[in-house]
Jmol script that loads the backbone (N, CA, C; Angstrom):
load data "model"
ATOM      1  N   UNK A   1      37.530  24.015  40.827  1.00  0.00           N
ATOM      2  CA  UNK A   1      37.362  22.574  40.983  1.00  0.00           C
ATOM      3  C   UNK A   1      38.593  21.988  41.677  1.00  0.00           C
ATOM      4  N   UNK A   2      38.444  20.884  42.207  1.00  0.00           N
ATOM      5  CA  UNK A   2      39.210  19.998  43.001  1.00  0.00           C
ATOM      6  C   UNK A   2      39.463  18.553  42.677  1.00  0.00           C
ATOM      7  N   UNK A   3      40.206  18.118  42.262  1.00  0.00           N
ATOM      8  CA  UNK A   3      40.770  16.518  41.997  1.00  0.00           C
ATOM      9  C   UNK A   3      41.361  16.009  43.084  1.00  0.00           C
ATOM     10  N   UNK A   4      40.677  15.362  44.337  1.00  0.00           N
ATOM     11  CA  UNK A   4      41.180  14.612  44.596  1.00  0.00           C
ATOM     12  C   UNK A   4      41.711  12.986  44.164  1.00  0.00           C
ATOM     13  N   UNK A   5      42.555  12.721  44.403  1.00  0.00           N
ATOM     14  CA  UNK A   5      43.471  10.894  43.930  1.00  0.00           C
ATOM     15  C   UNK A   5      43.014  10.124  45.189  1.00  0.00           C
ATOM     16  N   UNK A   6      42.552   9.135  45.426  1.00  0.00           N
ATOM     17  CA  UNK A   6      42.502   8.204  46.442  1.00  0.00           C
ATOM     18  C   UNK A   6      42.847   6.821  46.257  1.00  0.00           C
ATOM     19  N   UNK A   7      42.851   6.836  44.462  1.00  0.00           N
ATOM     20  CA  UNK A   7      42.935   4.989  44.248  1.00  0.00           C
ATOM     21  C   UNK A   7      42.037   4.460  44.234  1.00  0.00           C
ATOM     22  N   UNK A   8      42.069   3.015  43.894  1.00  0.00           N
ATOM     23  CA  UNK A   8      41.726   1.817  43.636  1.00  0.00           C
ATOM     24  C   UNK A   8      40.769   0.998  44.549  1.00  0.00           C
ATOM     25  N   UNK A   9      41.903   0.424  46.109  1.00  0.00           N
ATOM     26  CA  UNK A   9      41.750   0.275  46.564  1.00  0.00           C
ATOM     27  C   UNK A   9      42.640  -1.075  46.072  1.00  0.00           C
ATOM     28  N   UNK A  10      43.369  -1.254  45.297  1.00  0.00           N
ATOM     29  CA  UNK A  10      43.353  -2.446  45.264  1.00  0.00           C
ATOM     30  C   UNK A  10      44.609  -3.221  45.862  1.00  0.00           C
ATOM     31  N   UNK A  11      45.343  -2.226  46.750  1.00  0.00           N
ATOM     32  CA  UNK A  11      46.616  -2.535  47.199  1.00  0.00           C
ATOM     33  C   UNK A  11      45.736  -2.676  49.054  1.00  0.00           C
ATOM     34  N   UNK A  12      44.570  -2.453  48.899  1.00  0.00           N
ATOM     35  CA  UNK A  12      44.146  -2.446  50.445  1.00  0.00           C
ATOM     36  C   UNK A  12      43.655  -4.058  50.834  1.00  0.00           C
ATOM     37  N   UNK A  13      43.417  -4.307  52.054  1.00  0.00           N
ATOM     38  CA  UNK A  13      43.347  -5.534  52.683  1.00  0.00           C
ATOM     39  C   UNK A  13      42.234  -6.043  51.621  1.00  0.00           C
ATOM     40  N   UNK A  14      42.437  -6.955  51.724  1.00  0.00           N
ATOM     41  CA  UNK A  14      41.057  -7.764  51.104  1.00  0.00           C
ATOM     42  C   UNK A  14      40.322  -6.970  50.142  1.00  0.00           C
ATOM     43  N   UNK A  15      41.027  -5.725  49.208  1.00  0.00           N
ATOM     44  CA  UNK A  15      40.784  -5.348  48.277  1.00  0.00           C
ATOM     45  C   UNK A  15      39.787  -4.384  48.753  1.00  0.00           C
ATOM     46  N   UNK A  16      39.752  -4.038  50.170  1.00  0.00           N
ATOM     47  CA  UNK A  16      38.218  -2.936  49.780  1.00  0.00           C
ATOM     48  C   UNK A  16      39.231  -1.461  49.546  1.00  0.00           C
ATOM     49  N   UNK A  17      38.853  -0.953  49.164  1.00  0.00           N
ATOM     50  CA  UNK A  17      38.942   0.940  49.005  1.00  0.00           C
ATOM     51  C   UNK A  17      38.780   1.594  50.338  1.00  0.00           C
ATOM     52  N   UNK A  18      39.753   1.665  51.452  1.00  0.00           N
ATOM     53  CA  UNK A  18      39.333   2.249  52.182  1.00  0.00           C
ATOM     54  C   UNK A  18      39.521   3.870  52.009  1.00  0.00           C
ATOM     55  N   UNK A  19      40.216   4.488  51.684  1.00  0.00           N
ATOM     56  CA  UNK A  19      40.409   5.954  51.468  1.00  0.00           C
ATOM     57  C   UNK A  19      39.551   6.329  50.340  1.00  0.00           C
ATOM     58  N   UNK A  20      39.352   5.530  49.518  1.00  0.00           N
ATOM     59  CA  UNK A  20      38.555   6.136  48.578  1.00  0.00           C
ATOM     60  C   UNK A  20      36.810   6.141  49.179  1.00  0.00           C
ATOM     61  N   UNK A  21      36.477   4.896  49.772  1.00  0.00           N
ATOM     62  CA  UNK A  21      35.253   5.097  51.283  1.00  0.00           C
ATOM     63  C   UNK A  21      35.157   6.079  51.551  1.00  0.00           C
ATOM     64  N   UNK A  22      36.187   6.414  52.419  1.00  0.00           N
ATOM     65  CA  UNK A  22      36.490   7.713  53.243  1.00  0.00           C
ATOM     66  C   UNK A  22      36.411   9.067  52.873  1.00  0.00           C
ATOM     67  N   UNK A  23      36.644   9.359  51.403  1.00  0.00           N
ATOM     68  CA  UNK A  23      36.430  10.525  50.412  1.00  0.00           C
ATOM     69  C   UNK A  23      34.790  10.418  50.504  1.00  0.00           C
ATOM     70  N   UNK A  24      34.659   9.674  49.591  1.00  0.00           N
ATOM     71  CA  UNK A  24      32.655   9.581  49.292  1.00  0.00           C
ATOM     72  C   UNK A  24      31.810   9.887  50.414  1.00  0.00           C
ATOM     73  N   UNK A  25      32.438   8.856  51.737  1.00  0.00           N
ATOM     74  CA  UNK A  25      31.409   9.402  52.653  1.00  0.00           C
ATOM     75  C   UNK A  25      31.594  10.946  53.627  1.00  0.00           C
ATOM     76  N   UNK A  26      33.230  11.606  53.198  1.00  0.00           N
ATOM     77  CA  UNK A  26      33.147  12.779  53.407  1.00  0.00           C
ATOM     78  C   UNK A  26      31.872  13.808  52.635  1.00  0.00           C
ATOM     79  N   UNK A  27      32.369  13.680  51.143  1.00  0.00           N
ATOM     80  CA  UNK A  27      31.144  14.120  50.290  1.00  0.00           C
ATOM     81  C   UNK A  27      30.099  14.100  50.664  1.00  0.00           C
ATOM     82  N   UNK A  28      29.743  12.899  50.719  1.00  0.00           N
ATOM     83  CA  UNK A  28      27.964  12.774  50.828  1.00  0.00           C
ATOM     84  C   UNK A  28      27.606  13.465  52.423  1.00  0.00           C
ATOM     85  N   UNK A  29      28.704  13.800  53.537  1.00  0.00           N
ATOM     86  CA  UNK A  29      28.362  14.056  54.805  1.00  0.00           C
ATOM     87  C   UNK A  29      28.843  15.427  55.499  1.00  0.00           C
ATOM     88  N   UNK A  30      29.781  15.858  55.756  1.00  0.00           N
ATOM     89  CA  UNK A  30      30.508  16.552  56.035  1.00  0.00           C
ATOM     90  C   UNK A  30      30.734  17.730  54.875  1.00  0.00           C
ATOM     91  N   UNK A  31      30.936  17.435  53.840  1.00  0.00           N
ATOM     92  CA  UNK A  31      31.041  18.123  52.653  1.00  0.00           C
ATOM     93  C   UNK A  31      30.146  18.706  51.640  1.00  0.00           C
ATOM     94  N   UNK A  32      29.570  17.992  51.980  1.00  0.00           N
ATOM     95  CA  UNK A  32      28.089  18.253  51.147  1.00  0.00           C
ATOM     96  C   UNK A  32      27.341  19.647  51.198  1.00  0.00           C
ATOM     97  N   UNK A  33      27.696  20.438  52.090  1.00  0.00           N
ATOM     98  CA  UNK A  33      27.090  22.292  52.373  1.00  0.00           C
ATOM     99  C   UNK A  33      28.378  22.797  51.128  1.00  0.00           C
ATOM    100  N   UNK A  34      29.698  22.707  50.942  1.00  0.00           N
ATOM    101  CA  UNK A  34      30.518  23.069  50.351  1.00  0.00           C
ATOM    102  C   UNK A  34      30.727  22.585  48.812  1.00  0.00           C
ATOM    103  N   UNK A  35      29.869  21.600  48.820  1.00  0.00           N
ATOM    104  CA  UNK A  35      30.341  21.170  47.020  1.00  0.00           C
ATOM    105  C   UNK A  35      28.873  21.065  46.357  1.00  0.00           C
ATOM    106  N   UNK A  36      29.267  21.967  45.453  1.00  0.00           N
ATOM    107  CA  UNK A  36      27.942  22.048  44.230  1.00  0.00           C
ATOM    108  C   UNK A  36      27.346  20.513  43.711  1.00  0.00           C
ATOM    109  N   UNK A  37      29.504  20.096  43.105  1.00  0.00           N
ATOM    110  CA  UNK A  37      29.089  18.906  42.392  1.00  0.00           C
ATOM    111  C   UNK A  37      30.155  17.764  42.393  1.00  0.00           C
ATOM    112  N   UNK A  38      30.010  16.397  42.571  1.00  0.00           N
ATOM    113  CA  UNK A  38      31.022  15.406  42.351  1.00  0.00           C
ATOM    114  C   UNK A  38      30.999  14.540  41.648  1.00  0.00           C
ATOM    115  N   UNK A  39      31.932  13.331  41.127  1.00  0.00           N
ATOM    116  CA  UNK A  39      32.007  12.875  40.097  1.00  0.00           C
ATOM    117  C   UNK A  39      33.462  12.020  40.345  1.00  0.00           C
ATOM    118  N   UNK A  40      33.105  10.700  39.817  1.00  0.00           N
ATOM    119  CA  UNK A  40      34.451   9.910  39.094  1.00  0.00           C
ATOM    120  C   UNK A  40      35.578  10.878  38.448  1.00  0.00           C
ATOM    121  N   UNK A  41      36.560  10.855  38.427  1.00  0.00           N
ATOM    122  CA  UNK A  41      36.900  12.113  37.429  1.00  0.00           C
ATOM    123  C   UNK A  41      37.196  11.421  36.487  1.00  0.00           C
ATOM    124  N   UNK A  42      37.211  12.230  34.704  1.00  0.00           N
ATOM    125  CA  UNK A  42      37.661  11.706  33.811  1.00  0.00           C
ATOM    126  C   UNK A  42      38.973  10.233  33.862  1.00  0.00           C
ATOM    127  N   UNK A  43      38.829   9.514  32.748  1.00  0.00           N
ATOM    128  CA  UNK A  43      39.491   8.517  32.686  1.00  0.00           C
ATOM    129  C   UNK A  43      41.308   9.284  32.407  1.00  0.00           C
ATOM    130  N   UNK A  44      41.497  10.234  31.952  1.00  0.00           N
ATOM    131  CA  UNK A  44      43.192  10.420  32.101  1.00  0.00           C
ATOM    132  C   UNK A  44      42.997  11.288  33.177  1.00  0.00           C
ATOM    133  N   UNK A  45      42.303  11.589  34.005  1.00  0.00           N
ATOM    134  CA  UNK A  45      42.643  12.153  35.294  1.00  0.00           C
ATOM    135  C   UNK A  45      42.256  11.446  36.739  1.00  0.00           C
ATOM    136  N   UNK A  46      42.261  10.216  35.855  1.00  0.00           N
ATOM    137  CA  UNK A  46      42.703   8.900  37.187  1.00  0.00           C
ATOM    138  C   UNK A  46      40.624   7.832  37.341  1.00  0.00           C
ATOM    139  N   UNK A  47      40.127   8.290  36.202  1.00  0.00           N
ATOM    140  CA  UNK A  47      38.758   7.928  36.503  1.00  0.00           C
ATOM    141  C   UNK A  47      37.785   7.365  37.815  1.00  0.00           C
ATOM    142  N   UNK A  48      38.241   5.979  38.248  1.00  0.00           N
ATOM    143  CA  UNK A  48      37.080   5.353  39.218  1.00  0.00           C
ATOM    144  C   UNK A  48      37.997   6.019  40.582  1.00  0.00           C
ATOM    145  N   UNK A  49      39.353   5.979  40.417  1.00  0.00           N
ATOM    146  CA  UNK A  49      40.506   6.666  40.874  1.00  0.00           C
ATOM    147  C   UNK A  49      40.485   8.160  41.764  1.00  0.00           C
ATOM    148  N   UNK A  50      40.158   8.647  41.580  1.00  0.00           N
ATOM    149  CA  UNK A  50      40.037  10.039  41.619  1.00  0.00           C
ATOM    150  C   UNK A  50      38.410  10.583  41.369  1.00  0.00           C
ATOM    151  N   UNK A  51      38.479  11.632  42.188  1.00  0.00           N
ATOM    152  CA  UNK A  51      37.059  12.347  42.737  1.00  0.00           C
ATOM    153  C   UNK A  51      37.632  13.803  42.049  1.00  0.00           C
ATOM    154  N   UNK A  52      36.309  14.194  40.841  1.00  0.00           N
ATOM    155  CA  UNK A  52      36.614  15.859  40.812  1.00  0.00           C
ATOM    156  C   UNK A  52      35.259  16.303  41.500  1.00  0.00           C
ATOM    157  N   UNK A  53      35.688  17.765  41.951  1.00  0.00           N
ATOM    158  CA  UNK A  53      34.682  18.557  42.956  1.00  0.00           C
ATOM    159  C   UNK A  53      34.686  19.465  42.680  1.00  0.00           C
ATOM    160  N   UNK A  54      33.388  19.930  42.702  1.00  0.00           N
ATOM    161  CA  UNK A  54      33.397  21.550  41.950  1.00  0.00           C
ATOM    162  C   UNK A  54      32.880  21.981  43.491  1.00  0.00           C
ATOM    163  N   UNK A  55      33.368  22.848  43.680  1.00  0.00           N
ATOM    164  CA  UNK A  55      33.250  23.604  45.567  1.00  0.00           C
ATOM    165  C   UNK A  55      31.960  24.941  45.110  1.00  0.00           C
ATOM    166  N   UNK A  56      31.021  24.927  46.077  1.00  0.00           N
ATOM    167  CA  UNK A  56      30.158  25.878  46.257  1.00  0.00           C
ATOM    168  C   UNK A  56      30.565  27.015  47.249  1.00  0.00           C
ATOM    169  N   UNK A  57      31.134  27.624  46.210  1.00  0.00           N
ATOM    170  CA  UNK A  57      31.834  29.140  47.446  1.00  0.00           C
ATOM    171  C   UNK A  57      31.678  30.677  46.728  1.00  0.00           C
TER     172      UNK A  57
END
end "model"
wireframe off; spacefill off
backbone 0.3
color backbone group
């Protein structure tokens, strides 16, 4: 598995999430042949914060 951190978003312009965007729509696009499974990750491992990934390999 994989934890990526991306944040909040809340230090970004006008509050949107851009890196954390940028993760999800990797996932759902690009990534998506390679990962079984994704997910918020747990709340002490950064919850809305952070992406865990379980990789299909």
């Amino acid at each position: 598995s994989v934890l990526i951190i991306h944040g909040k978003g809340f230090g970004s312009r006008d509050r949107i999430p851009v890196l954390k965007n940028l993760v999800e729509y990797y996932i759902a696009t690009e990534g998506k042949n390679h990962i079984k499974y994704s997910a918020d990750a747990p709340i002490h491992l950064g919850g809305s914060g952070a992406k865990i990934i379980f990789l299909d390999i």
